[in-house]
C-alpha positions as CSV (number, residue, x, y, z in Angstrom):
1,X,-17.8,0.0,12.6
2,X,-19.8,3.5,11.9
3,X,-16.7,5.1,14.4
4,X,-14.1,3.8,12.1
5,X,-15.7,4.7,8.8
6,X,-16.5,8.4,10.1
7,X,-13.2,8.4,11.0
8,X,-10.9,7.5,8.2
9,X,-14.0,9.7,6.3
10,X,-13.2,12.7,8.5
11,X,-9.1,12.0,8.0
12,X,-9.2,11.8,4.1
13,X,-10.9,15.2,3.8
14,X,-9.1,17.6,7.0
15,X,-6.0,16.7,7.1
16,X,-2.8,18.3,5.3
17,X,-0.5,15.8,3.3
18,X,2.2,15.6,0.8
19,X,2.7,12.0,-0.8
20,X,3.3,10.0,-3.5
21,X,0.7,7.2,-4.0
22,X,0.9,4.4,-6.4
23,X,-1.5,2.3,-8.1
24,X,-0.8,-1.3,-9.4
25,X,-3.3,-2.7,-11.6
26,X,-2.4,-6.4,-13.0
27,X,1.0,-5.6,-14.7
28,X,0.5,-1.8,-14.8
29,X,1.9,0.3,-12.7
30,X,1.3,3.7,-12.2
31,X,2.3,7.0,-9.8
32,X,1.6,10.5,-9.1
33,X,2.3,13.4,-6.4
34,X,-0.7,14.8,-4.4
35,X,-0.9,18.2,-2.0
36,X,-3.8,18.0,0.1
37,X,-5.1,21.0,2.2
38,X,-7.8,21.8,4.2
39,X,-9.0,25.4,5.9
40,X,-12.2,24.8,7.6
41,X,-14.6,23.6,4.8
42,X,-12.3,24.6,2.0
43,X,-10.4,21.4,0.4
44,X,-8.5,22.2,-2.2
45,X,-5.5,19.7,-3.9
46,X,-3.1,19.4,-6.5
47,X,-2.6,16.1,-8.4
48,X,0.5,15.8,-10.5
49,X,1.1,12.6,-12.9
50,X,4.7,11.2,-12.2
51,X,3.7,8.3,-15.5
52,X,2.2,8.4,-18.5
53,X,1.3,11.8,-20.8
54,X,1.6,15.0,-18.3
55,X,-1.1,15.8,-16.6
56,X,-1.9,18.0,-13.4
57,X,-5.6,17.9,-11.5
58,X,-6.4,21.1,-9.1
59,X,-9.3,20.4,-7.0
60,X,-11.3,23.1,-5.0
61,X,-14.3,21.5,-3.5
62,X,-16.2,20.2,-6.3
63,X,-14.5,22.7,-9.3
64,X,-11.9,20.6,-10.8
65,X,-9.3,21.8,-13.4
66,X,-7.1,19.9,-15.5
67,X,-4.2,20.8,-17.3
68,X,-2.8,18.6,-20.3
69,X,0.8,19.9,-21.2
70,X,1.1,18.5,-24.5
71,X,-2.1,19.7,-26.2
72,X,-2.2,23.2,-23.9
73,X,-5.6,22.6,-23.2
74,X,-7.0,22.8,-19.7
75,X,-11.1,21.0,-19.0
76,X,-13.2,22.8,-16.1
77,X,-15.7,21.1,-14.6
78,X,-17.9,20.3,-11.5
79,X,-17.4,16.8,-10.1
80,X,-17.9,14.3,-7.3
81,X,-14.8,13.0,-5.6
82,X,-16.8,9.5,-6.0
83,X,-13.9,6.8,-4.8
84,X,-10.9,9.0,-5.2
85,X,-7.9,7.4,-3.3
86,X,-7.2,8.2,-0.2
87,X,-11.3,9.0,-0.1
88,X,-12.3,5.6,-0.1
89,X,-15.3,6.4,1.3
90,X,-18.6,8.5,-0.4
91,X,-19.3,9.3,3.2
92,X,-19.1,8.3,6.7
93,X,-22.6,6.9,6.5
94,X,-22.9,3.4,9.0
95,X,-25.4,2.3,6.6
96,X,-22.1,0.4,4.7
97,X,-21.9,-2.3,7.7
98,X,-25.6,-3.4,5.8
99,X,-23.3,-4.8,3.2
100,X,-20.2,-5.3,4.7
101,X,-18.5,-6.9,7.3
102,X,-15.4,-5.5,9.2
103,X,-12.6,-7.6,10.7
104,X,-9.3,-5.8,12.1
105,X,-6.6,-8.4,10.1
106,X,-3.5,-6.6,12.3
107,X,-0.7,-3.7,11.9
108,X,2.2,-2.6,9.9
109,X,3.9,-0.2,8.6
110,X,3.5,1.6,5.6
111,X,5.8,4.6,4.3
112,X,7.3,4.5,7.7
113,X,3.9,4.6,9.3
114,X,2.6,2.5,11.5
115,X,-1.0,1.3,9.9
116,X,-4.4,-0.5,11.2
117,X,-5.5,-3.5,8.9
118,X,-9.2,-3.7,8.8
119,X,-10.9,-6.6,6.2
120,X,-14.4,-5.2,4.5
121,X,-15.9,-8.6,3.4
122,X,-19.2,-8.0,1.2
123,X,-22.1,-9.9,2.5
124,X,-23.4,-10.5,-0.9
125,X,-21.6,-11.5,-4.4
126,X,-22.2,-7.4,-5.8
127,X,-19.3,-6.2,-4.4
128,X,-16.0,-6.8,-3.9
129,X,-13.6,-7.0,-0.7
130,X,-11.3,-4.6,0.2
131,X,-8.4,-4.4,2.6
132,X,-7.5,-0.9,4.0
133,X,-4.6,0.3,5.7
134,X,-5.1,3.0,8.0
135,X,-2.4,5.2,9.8
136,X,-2.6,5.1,14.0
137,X,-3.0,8.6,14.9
138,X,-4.8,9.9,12.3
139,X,-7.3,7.2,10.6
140,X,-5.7,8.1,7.2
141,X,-6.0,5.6,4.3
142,X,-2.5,5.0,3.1
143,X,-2.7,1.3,1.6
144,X,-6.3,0.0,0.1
145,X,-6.4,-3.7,-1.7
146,X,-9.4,-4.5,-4.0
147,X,-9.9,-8.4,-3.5
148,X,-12.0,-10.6,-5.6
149,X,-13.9,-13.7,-4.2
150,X,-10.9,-16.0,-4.1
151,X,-9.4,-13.4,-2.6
152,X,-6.8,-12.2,-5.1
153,X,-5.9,-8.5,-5.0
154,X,-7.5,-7.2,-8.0
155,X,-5.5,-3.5,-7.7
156,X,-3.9,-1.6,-5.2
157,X,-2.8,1.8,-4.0
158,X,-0.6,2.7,-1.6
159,X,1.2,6.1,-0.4
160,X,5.2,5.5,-1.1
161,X,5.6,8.3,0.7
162,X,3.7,10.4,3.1
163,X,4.2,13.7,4.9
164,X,1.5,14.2,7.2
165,X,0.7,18.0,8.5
166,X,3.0,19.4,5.8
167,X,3.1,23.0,4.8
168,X,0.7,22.9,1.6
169,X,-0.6,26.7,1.0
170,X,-4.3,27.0,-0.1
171,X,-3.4,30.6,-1.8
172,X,-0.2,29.2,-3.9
173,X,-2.4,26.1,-5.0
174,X,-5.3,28.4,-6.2
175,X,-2.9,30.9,-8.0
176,X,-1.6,28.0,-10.1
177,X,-4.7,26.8,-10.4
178,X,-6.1,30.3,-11.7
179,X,-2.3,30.5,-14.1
180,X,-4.3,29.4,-17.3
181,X,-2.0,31.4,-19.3
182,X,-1.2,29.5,-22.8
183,X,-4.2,27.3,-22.2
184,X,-7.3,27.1,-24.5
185,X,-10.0,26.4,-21.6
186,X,-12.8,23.9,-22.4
187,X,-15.4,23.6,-20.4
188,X,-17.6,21.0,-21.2
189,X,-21.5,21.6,-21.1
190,X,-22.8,19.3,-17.7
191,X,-26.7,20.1,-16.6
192,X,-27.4,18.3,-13.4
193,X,-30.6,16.5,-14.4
194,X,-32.6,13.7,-12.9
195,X,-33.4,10.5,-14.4
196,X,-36.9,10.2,-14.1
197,X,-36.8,13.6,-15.9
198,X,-34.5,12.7,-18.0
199,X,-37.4,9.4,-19.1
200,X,-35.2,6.3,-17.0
201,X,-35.8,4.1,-14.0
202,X,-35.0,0.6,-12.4
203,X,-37.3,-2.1,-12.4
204,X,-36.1,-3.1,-9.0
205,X,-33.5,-1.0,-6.8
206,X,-29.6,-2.8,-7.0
207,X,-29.2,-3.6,-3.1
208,X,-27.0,-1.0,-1.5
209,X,-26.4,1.0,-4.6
210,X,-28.1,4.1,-4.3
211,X,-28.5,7.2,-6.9
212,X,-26.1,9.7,-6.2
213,X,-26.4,12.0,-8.7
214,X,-27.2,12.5,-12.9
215,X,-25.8,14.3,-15.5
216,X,-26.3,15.3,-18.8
217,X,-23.6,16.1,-21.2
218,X,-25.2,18.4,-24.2
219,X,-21.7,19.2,-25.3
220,X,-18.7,17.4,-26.4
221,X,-15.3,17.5,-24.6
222,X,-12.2,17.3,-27.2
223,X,-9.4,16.2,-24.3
224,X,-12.1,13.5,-22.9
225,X,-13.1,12.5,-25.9
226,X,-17.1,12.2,-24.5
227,X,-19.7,12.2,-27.1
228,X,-22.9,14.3,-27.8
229,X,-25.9,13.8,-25.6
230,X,-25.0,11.6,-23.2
231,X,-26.6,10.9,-19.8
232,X,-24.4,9.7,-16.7
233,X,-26.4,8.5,-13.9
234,X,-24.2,7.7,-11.2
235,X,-24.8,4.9,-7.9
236,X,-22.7,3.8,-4.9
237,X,-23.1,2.0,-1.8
238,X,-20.8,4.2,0.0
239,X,-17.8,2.4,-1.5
240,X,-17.8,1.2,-4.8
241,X,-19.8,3.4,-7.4
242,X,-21.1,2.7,-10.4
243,X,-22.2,5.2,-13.8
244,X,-24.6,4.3,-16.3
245,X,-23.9,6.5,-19.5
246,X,-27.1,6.4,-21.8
247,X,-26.7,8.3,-25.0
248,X,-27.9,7.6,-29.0
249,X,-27.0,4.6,-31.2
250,X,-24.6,5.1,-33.7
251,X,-24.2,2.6,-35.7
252,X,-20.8,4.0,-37.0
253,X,-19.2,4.2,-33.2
254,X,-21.2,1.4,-31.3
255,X,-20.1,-2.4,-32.4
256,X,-21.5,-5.8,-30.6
257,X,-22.2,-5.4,-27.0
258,X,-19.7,-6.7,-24.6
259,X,-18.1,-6.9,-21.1
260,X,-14.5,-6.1,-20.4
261,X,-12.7,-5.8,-16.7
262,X,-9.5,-4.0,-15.7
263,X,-8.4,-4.6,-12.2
264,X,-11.4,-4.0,-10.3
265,X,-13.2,-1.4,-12.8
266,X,-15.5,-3.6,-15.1
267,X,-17.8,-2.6,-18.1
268,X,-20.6,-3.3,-20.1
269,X,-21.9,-2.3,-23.2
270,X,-25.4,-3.0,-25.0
271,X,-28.2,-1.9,-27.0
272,X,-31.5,-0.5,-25.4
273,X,-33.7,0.6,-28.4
274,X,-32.7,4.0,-29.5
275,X,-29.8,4.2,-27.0
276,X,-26.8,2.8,-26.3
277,X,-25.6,1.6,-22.8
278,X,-22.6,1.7,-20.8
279,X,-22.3,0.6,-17.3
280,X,-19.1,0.9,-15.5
281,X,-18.0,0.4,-12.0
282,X,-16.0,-1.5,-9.3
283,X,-18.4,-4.2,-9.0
284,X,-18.2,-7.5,-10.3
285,X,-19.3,-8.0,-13.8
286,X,-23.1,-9.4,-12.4
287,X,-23.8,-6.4,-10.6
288,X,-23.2,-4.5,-13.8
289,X,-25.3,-7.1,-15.9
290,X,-28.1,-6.4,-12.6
291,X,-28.4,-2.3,-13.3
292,X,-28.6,-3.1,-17.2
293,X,-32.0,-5.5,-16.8
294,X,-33.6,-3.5,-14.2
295,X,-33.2,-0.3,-16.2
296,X,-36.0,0.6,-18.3
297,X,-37.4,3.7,-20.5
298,X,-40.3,5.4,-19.0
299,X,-41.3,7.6,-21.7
């Protein structure tokens, strides 16, 4: 299993693709065109919207800019490429087979490709399944499911079309990243923090889920819409992820606490004292409610 996983890891990240991937979730449906290049350690993409309000995403490493047409504004910021199709996976790290099982379920094609299908069962009721579609040569996700218990395909995302080894140029994607021209560049405040500096622990670790990184967000970001002082503490188990966002209660902004799901991304929303709580992720609504009672305030 930890050959596979390093594999498709390894695929997601070097290789050089054109496509068009789409993402079903319930009766939405959504699309958009991605360039992918890599020189050496150097990844660098372009993310174009194909639905919805205009909106292109240039990626170098971590430094991700993001240009929204309609309000000429363009957000800079540092950020983790936590679960971004086709890098399904936080890292190559054989530690996942701890909570997950993996059956090969067959081939097929997908955009003319012909694909592995490999079953990731959870061994536990905090995450969910997921069926990945991998191409022969390469180990390249192309197709990934999100299944529920029953088994019911809570989202998907699949390339329509694919162009693998395609002639994507590192220096014309950074000179259109770099053409700010007509755009008011925001770029919100983010100070990498920790949270037992930052006054927050668990009770009890979440199995598999561990702390990736932390955040706090001093400033306020207009195209976002994020809010004053808020602290993102962010966990996965090499899969799914999930962010605790801790900032103050507002009476005026923050109404009953609640759960809501959307495809496979659920949320949760509650009072803790002084602060108000949101925990998001791919997980199943109980792993969410799990993080909110083991976190507590330690000063």
């Amino acid at each position: 299993m930890g050959e596979w996983l390093l594999r498709m890891h390894e695929a997601s990240r070097k290789r050089t693709y054109i496509g068009t991937f789409v993402v079903s979730v319930g009766s939405s449906m959504s699309s958009a065109r991605i360039w992918h290049v890599c020189d050496g350690e150097q990844q660098m993409e372009r993310v174009e919207t194909l639905t919805g309000a205009p909106r292109s995403t240039f990626r170098r490493n971590e430094q991700v800019l993001t240009f929204f047409p309609d309000s000429r504004v363009a957000v800079s910021e540092r950020r983790e490429s936590f679960g971004l199709f086709p890098n399904l996976l936080q890292s190559g790290d054989a530690s996942i087979a701890r909570f997950y099982s993996l059956r090969p379920a067959g081939h097929e094609r997908v955009a003319g490709f012909e694909t592995d299908v490999i079953q990731l069962r959870p061994r536990d009721k905090l995450r969910f399944a997921y069926q990945v579609w991998t191409e022969k040569k390469t180990g390249l996700v192309v197709k990934l499911q999100t299944l529920n218990f029953e088994g019911q395909v809570l989202e998907q995302a699949a390339f329509s079309d694919l162009q693998l080894d395609a002639p994507v140029s590192m220096a014309r994607l950074s000179q259109m990243m770099g053409n700010t021209e007509g755009y008011l560049v925001e770029t919100p405040d983010l100070v990498k923090t920790t949270a037992v500096a930052e006054g927050w622990a668990l009770k009890a670790p979440v199995p598999g889920f561990q702390p990736m990184s932390c955040y706090r967000r001093p400033g306020a970001s207009a195209a976002e819409g994020r809010h004053d002082n808020t602290l993102q503490w962010i966990f996965s188990d090499g899969l799914a992820t999930v962010s605790l966002f801790l900032e103050d209660f507002d009476s005026r902004r923050h109404s009953q606490p609640g759960a809501q799901a959307l495809g496979a991304t659920h949320t949760l929303t509650r009072r803790l004292g002084d602060w108000w709580l949101t925990v998001v992720g791919e997980v199943p609504q109980q792993t969410l409610l799990t993080f909110a009672q083991a976190l507590e305030r330690r000063k």
